[in-house]
VEXDREN-2710 file (C-alpha; in Angstrom, 1 decimal):
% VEXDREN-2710
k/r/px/py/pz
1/UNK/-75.1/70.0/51.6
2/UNK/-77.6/67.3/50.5
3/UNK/-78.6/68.9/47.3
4/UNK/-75.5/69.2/45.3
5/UNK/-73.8/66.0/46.6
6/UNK/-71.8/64.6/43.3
7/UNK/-70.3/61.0/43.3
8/UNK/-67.3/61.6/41.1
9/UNK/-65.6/58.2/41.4
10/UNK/-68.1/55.1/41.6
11/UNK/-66.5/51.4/42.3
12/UNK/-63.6/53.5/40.0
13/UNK/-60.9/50.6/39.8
14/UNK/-57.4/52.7/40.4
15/UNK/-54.6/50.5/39.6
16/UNK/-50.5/50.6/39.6
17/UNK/-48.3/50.5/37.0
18/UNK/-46.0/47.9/36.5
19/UNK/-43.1/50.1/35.2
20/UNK/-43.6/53.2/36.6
21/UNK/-45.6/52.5/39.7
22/UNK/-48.0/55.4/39.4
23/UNK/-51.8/54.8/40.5
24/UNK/-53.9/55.4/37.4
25/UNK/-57.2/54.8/36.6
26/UNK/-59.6/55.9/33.5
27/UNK/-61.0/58.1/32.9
28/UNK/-59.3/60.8/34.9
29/UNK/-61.6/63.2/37.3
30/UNK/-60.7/66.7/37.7
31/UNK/-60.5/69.3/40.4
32/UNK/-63.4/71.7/40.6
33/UNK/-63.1/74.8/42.8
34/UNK/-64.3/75.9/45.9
35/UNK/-65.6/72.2/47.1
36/UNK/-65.6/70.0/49.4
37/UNK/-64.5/66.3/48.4
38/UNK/-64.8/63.1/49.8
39/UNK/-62.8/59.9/49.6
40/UNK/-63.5/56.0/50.6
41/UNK/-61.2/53.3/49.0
42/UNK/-60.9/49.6/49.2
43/UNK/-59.0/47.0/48.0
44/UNK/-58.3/43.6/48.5
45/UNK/-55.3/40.7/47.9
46/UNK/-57.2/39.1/45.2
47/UNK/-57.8/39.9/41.6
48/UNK/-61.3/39.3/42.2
49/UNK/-63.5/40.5/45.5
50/UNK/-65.8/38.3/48.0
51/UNK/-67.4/42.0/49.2
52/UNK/-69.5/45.0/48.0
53/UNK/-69.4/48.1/48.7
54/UNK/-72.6/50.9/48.4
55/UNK/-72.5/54.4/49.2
56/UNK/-75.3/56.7/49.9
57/UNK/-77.4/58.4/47.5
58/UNK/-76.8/62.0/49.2
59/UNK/-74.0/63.6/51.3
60/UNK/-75.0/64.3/55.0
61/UNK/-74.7/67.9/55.5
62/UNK/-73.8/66.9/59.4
63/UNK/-70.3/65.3/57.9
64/UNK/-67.3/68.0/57.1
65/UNK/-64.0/67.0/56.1
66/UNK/-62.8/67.3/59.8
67/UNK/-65.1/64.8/61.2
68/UNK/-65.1/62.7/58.2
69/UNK/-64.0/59.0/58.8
70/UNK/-65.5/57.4/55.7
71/UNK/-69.2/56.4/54.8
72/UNK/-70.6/53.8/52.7
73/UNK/-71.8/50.3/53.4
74/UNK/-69.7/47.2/53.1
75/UNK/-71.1/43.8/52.6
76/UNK/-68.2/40.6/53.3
77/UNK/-68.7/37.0/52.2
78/UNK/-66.3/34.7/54.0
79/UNK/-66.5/31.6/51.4
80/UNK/-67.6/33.2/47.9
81/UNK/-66.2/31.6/45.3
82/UNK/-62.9/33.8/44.4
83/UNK/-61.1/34.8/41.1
84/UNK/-57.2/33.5/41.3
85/UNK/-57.4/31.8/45.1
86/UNK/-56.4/28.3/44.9
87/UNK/-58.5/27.8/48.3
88/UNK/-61.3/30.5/48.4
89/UNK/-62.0/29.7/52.2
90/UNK/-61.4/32.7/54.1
91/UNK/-58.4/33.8/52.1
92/UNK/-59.4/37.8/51.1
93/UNK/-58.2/40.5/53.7
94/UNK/-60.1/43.8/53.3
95/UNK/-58.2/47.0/53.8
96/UNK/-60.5/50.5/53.6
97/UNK/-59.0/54.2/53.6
98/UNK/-60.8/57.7/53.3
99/UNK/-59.5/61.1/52.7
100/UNK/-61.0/64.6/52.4
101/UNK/-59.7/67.9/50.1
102/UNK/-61.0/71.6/50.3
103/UNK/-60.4/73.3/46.9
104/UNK/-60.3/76.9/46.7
105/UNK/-61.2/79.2/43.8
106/UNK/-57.6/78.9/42.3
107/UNK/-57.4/75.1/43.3
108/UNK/-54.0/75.7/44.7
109/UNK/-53.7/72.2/46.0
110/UNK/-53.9/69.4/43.5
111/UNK/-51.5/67.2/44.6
112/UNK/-51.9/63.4/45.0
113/UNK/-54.3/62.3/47.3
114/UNK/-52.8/60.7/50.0
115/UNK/-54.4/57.1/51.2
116/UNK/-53.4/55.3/54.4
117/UNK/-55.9/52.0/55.0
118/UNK/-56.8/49.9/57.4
119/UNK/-57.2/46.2/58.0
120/UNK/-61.0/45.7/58.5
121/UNK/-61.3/41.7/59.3
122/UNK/-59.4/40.0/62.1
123/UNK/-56.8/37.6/60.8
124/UNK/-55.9/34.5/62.9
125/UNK/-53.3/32.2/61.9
126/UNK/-52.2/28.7/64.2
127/UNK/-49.4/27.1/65.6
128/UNK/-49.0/23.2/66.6
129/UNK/-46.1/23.0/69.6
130/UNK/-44.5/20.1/70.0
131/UNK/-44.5/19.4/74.0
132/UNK/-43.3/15.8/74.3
133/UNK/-41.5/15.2/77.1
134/UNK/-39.5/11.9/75.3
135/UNK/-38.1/14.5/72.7
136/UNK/-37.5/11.0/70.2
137/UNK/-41.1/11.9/69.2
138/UNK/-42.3/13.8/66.4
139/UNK/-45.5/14.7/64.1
140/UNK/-47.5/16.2/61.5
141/UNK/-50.6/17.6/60.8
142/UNK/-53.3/17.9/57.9
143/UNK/-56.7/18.7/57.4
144/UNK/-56.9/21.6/59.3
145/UNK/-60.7/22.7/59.4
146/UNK/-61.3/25.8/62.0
147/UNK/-65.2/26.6/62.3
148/UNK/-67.7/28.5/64.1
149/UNK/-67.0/31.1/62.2
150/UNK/-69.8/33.7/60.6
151/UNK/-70.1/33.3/56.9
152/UNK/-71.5/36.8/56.0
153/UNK/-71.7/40.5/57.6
154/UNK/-72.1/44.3/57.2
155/UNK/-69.9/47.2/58.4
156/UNK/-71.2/50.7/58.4
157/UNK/-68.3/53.0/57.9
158/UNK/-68.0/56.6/59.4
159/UNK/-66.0/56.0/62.8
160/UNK/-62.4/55.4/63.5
161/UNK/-60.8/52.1/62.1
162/UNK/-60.4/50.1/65.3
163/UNK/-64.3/51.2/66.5
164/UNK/-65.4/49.4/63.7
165/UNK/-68.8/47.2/64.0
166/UNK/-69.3/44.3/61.9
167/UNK/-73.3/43.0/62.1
168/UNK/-73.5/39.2/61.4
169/UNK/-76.3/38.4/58.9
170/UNK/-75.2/34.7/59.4
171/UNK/-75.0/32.4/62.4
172/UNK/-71.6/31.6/63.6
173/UNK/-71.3/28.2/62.1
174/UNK/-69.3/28.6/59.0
175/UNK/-66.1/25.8/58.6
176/UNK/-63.0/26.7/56.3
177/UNK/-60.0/24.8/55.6
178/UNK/-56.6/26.1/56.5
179/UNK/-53.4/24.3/54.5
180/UNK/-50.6/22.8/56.9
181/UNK/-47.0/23.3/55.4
182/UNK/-46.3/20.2/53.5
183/UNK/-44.0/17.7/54.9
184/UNK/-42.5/19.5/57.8
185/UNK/-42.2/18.0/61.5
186/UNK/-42.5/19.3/64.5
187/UNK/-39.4/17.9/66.5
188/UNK/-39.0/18.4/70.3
189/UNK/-36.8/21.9/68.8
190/UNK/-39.2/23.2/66.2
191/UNK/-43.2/23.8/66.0
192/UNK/-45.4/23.8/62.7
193/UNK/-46.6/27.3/62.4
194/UNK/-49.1/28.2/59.3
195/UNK/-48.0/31.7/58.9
196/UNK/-48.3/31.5/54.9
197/UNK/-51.7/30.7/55.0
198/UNK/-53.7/33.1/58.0
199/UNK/-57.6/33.6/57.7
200/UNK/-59.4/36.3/58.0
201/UNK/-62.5/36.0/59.2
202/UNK/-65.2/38.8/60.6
203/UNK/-64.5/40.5/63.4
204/UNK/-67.0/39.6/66.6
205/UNK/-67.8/37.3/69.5
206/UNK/-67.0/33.8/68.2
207/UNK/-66.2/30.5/69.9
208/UNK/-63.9/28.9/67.2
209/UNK/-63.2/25.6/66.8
210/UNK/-60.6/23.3/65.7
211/UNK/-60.1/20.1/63.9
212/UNK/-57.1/18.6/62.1
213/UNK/-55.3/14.9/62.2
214/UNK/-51.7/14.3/63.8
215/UNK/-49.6/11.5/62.8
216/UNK/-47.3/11.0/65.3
217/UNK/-43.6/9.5/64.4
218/UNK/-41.3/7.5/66.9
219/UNK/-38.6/7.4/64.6
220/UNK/-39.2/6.4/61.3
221/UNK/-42.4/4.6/62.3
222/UNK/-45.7/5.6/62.6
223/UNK/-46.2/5.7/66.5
224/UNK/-50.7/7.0/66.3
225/UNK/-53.1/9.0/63.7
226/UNK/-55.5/10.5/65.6
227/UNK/-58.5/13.0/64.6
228/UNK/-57.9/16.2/67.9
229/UNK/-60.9/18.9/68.0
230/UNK/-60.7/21.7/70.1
231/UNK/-62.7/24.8/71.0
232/UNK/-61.0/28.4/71.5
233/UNK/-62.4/29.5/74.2
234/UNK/-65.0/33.1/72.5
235/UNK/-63.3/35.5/71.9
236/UNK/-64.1/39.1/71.0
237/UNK/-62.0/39.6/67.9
238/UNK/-61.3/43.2/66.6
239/UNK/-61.4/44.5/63.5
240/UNK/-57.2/45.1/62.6
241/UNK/-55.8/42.4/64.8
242/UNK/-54.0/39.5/64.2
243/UNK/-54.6/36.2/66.5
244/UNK/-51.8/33.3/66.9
245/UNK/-53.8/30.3/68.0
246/UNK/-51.4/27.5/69.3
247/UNK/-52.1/23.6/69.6
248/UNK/-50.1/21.7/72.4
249/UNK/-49.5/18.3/71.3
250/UNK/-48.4/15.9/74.0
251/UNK/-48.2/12.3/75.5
252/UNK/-52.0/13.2/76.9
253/UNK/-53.5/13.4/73.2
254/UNK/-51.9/11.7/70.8
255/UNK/-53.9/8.6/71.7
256/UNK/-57.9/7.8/73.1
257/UNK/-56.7/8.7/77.1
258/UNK/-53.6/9.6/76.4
259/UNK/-50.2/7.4/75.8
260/UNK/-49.9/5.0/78.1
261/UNK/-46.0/4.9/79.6
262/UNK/-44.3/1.4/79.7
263/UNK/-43.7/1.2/83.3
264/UNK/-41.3/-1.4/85.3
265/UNK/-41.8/-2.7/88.7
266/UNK/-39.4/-5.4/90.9
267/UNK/-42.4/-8.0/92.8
268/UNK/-39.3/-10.2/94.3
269/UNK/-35.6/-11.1/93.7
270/UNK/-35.0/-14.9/93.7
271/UNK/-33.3/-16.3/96.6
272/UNK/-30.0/-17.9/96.6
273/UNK/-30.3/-22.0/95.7
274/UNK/-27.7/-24.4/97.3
275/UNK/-25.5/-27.1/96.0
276/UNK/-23.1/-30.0/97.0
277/UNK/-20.7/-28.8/99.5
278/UNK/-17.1/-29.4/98.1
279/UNK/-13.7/-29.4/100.3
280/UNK/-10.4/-27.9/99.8
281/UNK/-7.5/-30.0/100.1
282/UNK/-3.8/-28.8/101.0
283/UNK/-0.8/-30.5/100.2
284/UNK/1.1/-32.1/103.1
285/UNK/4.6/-30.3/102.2
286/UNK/5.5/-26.9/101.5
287/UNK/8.0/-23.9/102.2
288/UNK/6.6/-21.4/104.7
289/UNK/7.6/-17.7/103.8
END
């Protein structure tokens, strides 16, 4: 009910132990009987957080632990400034779990709490193919900058984890840089995927874009450096899911127009010229055979 709703644990930081990997946190909470309790976590891959979290004041009476699917408020900023990220552009995932326990009057059941969470941003991630059809040419990329993207949302827990809707309180026009492995080509074998380094942006309708420069080798020299942008056609992305956006390069884009092919063409074969006619002479003896 409303009027004995208790919040034991507030923004309580629960951490594991390096040695005996135990979850601990300070100081400890204990079991009352006969109640009903109530659990949302969160965490994050940073030591620090780009998101709040609030929860409400009271406990609706209309929620029971078996249609419980979390409650609280949380509030994500795609570019704040982050504790221990050496690019703090898009770089925090955001899990969430939540859990319920009936005590009785003997509090038979005090075992651990058991936590299973969920991804709550989409994560997208890119790959840059090489489709030459001369396979003598190779590339690489830098300055990846993806944008369109919105910078700040809220999500209103309470429903299952893929139902999850994010409400943009920002226009779709954030830009965040994404590192390229370093040194590495794409040959006509291999493509240059960014798997260490995925976003995760907010879930929604957004038309993302692309920029990032390609210097294209023929050999060892530098064949073009060109600047491509592209546009990802809008997608819907879901809360929990993880996006592969690929890059074809090729002939067509590596230059303004596209390469241009070094082509041959025969106009006319020259004729035969003429010289001084010359005679052949045969002596006037011999030996027939």
């Amino acid at each position: 009910t409303t009027n004995n709703h208790v919040a034991s644990f507030d923004m309580k930081l629960v951490e594991k132990g390096e040695t005996d990997g135990k979850w601990s946190y300070e100081p400890v909470q204990f079991w009352a009987p006969n109640k009903d309790y109530y659990f949302v976590a969160l965490s994050t891959n940073t030591t620090d957080r780009a998101w709040s979290f609030s929860v409400p004041d009271t406990h609706d009476a209309t929620i029971t632990p078996a249609t419980f699917k979390g409650y609280g408020t949380v509030t994500m900023n795609l570019t704040q400034e982050i504790v221990g990220v050496d690019n703090a552009n898009a770089d925090q995932d955001l899990v969430y779990s939540y859990a319920t326990r009936t005590t009785d009057a003997d509090i038979t059941n005090s075992s651990a709490v058991d936590l299973t969470f969920h991804h709550m941003l989409s994560r997208v991630g890119f790959t840059f193919e090489n489709t030459f059809t001369n396979t003598n040419y190779t590339f690489k990329v830098s300055n990846i900058q993806i944008g369109g993207l919105y910078n700040e949302a809220t999500c209103t827990l309470g429903v299952e984890p893929a139902n999850l809707a994010w409400n943009p309180t920002t226009d779709a026009t954030t830009t965040v840089t994404v590192l390229a492995p370093e040194n590495v080509e794409a040959t006509s074998t291999t493509s240059i995927r960014t798997t260490g380094d995925y976003k995760y942006i907010i879930p929604g309708e957004q038309a993302i874009t692309i920029s990032f420069n390609v210097t294209v080798m023929l050999g060892n020299s530098v064949y073009s450096i060109r600047t491509l942008n592209g546009t990802i056609a809008k997608t819907d992305y879901q809360p929990g899911k993880s996006y592969m956006l690929t890059a074809k390069i090729s002939q067509d884009n590596i230059i303004e127009g596209g390469a241009k092919p070094i082509e041959f063409n025969v106009t006319t074969v020259d004729g035969w010229g003429t010289s001084e006619s010359g005679n052949i002479e045969f002596p006037n003896s011999g030996t027939n055979e």
